[in-house]
N, C-alpha and C positions, 0 to 999 in steps of 0.2 A: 287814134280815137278822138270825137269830139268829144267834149264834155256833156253829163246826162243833164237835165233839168232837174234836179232834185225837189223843188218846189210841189212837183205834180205828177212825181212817183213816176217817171221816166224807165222807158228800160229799152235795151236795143233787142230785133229782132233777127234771126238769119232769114233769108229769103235762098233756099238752095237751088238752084237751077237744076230740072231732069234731062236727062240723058239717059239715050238708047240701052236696053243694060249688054250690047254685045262691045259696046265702043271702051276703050281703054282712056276715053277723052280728059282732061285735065277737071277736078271740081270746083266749077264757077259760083259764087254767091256775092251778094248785097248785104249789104248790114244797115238796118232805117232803124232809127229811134221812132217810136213811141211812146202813149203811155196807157194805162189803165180805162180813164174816162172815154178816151176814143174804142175801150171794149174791142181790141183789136183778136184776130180768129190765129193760134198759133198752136202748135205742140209742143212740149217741152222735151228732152232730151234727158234721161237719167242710165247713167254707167259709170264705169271707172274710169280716171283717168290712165290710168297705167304708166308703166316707164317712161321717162322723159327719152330718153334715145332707144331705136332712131328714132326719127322724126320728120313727118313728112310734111308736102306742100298741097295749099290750096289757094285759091286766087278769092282774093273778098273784095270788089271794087276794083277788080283788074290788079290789084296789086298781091304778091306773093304773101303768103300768111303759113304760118309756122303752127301744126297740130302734131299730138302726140298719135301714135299710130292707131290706136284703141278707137280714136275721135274720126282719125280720116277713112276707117274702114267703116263705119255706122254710115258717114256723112256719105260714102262708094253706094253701098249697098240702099240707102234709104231716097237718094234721086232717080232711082232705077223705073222708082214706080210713079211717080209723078212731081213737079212743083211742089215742093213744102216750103212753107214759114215755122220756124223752130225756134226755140229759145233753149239755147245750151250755154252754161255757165261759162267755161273755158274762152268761148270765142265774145258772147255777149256782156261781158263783163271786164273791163279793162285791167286784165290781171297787173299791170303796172303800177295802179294807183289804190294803194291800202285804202285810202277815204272811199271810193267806189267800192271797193270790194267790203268793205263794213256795209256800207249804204245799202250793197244789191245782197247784200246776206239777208238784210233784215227784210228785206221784200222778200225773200223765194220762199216763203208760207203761200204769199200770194199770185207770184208767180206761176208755182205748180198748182194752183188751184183753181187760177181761174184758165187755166191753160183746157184747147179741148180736149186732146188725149195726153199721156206721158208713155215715150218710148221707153221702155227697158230696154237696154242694149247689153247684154250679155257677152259678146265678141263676135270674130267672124264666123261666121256659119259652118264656115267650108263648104266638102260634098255632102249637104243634105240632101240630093236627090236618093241617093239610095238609102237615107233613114227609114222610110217605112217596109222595107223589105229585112233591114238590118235588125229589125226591133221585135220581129217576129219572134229571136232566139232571146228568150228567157236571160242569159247573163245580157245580151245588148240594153236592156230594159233595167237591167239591176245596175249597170255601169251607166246609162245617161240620167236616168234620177241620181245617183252619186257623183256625177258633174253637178249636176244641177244643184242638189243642195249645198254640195263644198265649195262653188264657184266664190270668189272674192268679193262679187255684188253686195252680196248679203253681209256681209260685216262690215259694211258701210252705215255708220250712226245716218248719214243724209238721206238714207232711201224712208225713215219715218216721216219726214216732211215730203219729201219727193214722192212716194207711191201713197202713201197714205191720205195726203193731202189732196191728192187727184181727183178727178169726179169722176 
């Protein structure tokens, strides 16, 4: 990591590279600092981090980068559909350096808020193509609202800044 500019509220962006969604091809991204006054157009990323192992790879700058699996399945599934710039904590944030990671805590009020959208990421999907045939029987509908609200998302203190703070 380079170091942020702290002076003028600095924060790093991903830039994820899309890909065909039938290719199994490796996930390519950039990581560019910015900051706020250049009003830069981003998404923000909110989910769980989940289990540290295992742990998979993704390439930032050609170079290998280390994601917990929860991170590299959102990151799989969300290049499918075009080019994104996102700000996701885990990767934008130099989890090495405690002074940064105080520094960008006290920005992400403002990071999710001035971000355009914010992803909820829930996990992988799976096979949702047969969901709307599945959801017909009365218990399938009683069992994914019961995923849904028990889900681990929600007991996250971070999603009141994070979803809430959103536009």
């Amino acid at each position: 990591y380079q170091p942020l500019d702290t002076s003028i509220d600095s924060i790093r962006l991903l830039y994820l590279q899309a890909t065909n969604p039938a290719a199994q091809a490796v996930i390519n991204c950039r990581l560019v600092h910015t900051n706020f006054k250049s009003k830069p157009i981003y998404e923000a990323l909110s989910y769980t981090w989940g289990s540290e192992n295992p742990a998979e790879f993704i390439f930032i700058d050609g170079a290998e980068f280390k994601v917990r699996r929860n991170l590299y399945w959102a990151l799989y599934y969300l290049r499918q559909s075009r080019r994104r710039v996102l700000w996701i904590d885990a990767i934008c944030i130099d989890q090495g350096s405690f002074e940064e990671r105080q520094y960008q805590v006290g920005l992400m009020g403002h990071i999710y808020h001035l971000s355009q959208n914010v992803i909820v990421w829930l996990g992988n999907p799976g096979n949702l193509d047969e969901f709307p045939f599945r959801i017909i029987k009365r218990k399938e509908i009683h069992n994914y609202f019961t995923w849904l609200y028990d889900h681990q998302y929600w007991k996250r203190l971070w999603i009141i800044q994070e979803v809430g703070l959103s536009r």
